[in-house]
C-alpha positions, 0 to 999 in steps of 0.5 A, spaced: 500 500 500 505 504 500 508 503 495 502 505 491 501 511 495 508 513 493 508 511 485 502 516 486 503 522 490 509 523 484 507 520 478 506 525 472 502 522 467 498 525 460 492 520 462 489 522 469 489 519 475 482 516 478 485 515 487 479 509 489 479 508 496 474 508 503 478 511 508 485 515 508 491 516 513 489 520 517 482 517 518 486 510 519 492 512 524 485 515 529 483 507 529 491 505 529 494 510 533 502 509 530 507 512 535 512 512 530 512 520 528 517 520 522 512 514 519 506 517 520 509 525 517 511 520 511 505 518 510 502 523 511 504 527 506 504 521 501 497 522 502 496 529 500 500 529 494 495 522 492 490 525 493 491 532 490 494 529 484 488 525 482 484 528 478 478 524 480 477 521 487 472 516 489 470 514 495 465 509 498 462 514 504 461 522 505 465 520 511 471 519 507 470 525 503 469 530 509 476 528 511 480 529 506 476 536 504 477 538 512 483 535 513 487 535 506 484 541 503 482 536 497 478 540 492 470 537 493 469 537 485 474 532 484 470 527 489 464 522 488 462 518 492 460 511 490 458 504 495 461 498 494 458 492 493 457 485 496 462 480 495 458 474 493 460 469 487 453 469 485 447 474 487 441 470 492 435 470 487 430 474 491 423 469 489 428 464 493 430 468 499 427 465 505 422 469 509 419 468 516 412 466 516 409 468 521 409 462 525 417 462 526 418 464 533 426 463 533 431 469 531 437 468 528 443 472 529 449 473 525 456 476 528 461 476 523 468 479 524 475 477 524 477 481 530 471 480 536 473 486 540 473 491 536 467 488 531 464 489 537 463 482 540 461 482 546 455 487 545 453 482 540 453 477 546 450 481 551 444 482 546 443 475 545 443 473 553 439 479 554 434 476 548 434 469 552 433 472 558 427 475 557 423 469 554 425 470 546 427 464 542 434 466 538 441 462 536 447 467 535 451 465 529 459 467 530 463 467 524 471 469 523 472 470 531 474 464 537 470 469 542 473 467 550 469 468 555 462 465 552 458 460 554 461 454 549 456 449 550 450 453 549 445 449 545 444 455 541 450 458 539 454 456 533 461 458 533 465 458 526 472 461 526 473 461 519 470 461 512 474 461 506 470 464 500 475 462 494 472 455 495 465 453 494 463 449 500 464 454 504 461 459 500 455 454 500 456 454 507 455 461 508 449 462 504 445 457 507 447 461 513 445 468 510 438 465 508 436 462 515 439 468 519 434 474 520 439 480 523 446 481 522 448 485 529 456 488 528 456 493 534 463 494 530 468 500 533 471 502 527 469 501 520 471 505 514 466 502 510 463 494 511 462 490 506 458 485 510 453 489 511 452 489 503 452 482 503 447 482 509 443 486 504 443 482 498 439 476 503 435 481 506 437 481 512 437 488 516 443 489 520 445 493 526 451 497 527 454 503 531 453 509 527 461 509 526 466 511 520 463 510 513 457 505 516 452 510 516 453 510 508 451 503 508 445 503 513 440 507 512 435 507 517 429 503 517 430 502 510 436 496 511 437 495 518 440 501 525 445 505 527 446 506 534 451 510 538 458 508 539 456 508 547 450 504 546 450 497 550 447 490 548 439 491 551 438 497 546 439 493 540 436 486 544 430 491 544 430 493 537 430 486 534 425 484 538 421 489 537 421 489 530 421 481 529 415 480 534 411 485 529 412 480 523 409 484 518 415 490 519 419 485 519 417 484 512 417 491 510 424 491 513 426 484 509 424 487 503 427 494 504 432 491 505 433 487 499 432 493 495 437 497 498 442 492 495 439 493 489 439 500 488 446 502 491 450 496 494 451 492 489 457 491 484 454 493 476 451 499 480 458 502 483 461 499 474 455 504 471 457 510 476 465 509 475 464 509 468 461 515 468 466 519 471 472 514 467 468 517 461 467 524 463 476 523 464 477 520 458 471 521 452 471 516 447 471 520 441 469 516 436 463 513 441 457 510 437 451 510 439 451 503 441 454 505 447 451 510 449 445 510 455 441 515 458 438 515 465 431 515 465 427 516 471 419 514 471 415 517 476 409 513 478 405 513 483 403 506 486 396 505 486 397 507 479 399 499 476 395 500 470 400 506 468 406 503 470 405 497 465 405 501 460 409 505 461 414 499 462 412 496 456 413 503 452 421 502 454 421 495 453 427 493 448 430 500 448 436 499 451 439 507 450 434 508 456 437 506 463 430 506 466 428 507 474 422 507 476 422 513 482 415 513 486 411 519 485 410 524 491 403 524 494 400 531 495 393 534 495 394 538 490 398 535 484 401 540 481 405 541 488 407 532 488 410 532 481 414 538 482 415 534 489 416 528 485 421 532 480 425 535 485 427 528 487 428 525 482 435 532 480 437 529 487 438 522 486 441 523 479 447 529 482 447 522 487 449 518 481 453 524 478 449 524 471 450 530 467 444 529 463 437 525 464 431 523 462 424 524 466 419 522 464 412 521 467 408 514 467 403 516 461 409 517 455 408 515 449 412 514 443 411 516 436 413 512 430 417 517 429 422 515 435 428 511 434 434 511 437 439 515 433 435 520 431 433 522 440 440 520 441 444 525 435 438 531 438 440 529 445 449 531 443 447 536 438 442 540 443 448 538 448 453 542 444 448 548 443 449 549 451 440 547 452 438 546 459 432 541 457 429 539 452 422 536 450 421 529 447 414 533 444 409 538 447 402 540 448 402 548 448 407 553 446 407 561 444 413 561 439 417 556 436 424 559 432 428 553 428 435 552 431 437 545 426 434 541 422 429 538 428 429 542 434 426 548 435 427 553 441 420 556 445 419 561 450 414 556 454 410 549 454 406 544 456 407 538 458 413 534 462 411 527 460 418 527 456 423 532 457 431 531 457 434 535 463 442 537 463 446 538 469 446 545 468 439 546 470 439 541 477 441 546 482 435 551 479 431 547 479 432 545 487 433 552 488 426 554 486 420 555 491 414 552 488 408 555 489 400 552 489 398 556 483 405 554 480 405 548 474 412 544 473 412 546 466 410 553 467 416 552 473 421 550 467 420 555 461 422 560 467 428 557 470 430 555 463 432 561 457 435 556 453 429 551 452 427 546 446 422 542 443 424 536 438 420 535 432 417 530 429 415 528 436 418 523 439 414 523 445 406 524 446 401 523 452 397 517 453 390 519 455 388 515 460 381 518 461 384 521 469 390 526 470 393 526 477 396 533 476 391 537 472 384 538 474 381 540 466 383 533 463 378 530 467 373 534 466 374 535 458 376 527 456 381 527 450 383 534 451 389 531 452 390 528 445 387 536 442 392 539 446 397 534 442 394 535 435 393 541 436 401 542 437 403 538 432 399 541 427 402 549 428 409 545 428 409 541 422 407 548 419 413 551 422 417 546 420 414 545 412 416 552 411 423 552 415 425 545 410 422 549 404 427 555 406 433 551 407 432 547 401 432 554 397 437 557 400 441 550 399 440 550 391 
């Protein structure tokens, strides 16, 4: 390790370089505590030169991050903040996972740590007697540690000290132990990261931990597992256990959180897609084809509303230039109010994932038969190059329309958000903005944008359901929606007729 430190502190290259880490020296050295002062001047200073070197850092916490800020005066930009994923040979199939039935009585534990002090061992214990001793049946499997002190002979203590992942029947083994346990408790005193907690995730099993190091990026409160103080004793987290597994249907709602985070976040091909990225925005493949390129596209759809999520599914089936998540829409009485909520929410999630430009889409787009992926794609880079804030894939309403290429036309404002491509240089006003209760997301969009287009022929269009969540007109006056469409395209196509018989002279 510090051979690499060295050769990258002092390394000067054309090619940049991309430091990936989960911690630094000096986050280290609190938990170590080396005395050798000339070691750790050395590597102190190798750290800093590493890290200012780097053209891009990333780390796998905010933790990470806020230190090599406060403590290295990193400039912030340069860091991203990417999980890591669960080390398994093969990810557990969630059909196949095995979840209590409410007549299963017996909570398994599971402590797995090679050190057993400072994984916080002895907390796991006491929390397993305390279990015991208040009349809740539960084992407590230890993996990786031979703890002193314990009751050995407990029928329901199961000790393991080692398990060796390269090979398959200790793999196996490992499995079987993930898919039968239903908490993971690691009360650890020091952790930059935790892999485990990842692997945890991947078999829906919520995890207890201290709110220590880089844990808190792994756990989520509520929604994979717990964090509690560094200072907190085994009864708390007896308690937490047993007040979540004797409410079966929390439980579940935990397990399936759970799996879902590991999904979302803690899962190897995630972090590969987030690297790639940035690695793409270092080192830009000039020739790229539109093979490979993709684009993030957040679907908003409200739960209750199936039939609209099947259409919309079905809509992007095939489409692989779309790298699609379903985002869950934020309720509000008044609608306009929960889809500028649900947009906003949507901006955060992809300066989470470091996307410089995405797709929003609500869930009752539709595409045009004019739709295909070079013509949407070639629009999207050319658009880019034009410096546009967003873009519309096809619109209901607008004021002007002036040609600023062969198929995209500028407008001073429009209706309709079902499809739009929002780029980066957007996102902070439109977190930035207080919405109010007469506003409208696309009114909301013409203002904060000067440079805003539509794209024609139509990519997109809105699919009349016969209901709007959002404007109260469409459900008094069905098919308003396809007029407003019709309508639209009618003017555009005129525009665009004119604009092509223009060019076409001007040409000749």
């Amino acid at each position: 390790m510090s051979c690499l430190i060295f050769n990258i502190a002092y390394l000067k290259i054309d090619i940049p370089i991309v430091y990936i880490g989960d911690s630094n020296f000096r986050l280290f050295n609190a938990y170590m505590q080396i005395k050798d002062e000339s070691f750790i001047q050395l590597a102190d200073e190798l750290e800093k030169l590493s890290l200012h070197n780097a053209k891009s850092i990333l780390y796998c916490s905010y933790w990470a991050k806020e230190s090599a800020i406060e403590e290295y005066n990193v400039d912030e930009n340069k860091i991203h903040i990417i999980e890591f994923g669960a080390n398994l040979t093969s990810e557990p199939i969630i059909q196949e996972l095995k979840l209590p039935e409410t007549s299963v009585n017996v909570c398994n534990l599971l402590f797995i740590g090679k050190n057993w002090k400072h994984k916080g061992g002895i907390i796991a214990y006491n929390s397993y007697l305390l279990l015991k001793k208040s009349g809740f049946f539960c084992t407590l499997t230890i993996i990786g540690s031979i703890p002193d002190n314990i009751d050995k002979n407990d029928a329901n203590l199961f000790i393991i000290p080692y398990l060796d992942k390269s090979k398959e029947e200790d793999n196996i083994k490992l499995g079987k132990i993930f898919n039968n346990s239903h908490f993971l408790i690691l009360p650890t005193k020091f952790d930059c990261f935790g892999i485990v907690f990842c692997e945890a995730s991947a078999y829906g099993i919520p995890s207890l931990a201290t709110d220590i190091g880089g844990v808190s990026q792994v756990i989520k409160n509520g929604k994979n597992g717990y964090l509690f103080s560094p200072n907190e004793h085994g009864s708390v987290y007896a308690n937490k256990i047993k007040s979540i597994f004797e409410d079966k249907k929390q439980y579940l709602r935990l397990r399936k959180t759970t799996r879902k985070e590991y999904d979302d976040r803690l899962n190897w091909d995630v972090w590969l897609k987030k690297t790639n990225k940035i690695l793409n925005k270092l080192c830009p493949i000039k020739k790229a084809t539109f093979d490979d390129v993709f684009i993030p596209t957040y679907v908003i759809n409200l739960k209750e509303r199936t039939e609209r999520l099947q259409h919309i599914i079905k809509q992007f089936d095939g489409k692989d230039e779309f790298d699609l998540t379903v985002v869950e829409a934020c309720e509000h009485n008044n609608g306009r109010i929960g889809l500028w909520n649900s947009i906003v929410k949507i901006i955060k999630i992809a300066i989470e994932n470091n996307d410089d430009v995405i797709v929003i889409c609500e869930d009752d787009h539709l595409f045009t038969k004019d739709y295909s992926k070079e013509y949407f794609i070639s629009n999207v880079i050319e658009a880019h190059g034009q410096g546009v804030d967003f873009f519309s894939g096809g619109i209901g309403g607008f004021g002007s329309a002036v040609p600023t290429s062969k198929n995209r036309y500028w407008i001073d404002w429009l209706y309709c958000t079902q499809f739009i491509v929002v780029f980066e240089k957007l996102f902070n006003d439109i977190l930035s903005y207080d919405f109010k209760d007469d506003d409208t997301a696309d009114g909301v969009l013409s203002q904060l944008s000067v440079n805003k287009m539509t794209i024609y022929p139509f990519v997109s269009i809105q699919k009349d359901f016969g209901y709007s969540d959002v404007t109260k007109s469409n459900n008094e006056n069905i098919g308003m929606i396809t007029q407003h469409f019709e309508m639209t395209n009618k003017r555009l196509s005129q525009i665009h007729t004119v604009t092509s018989l223009y060019n076409a002279y001007n040409d000749n």
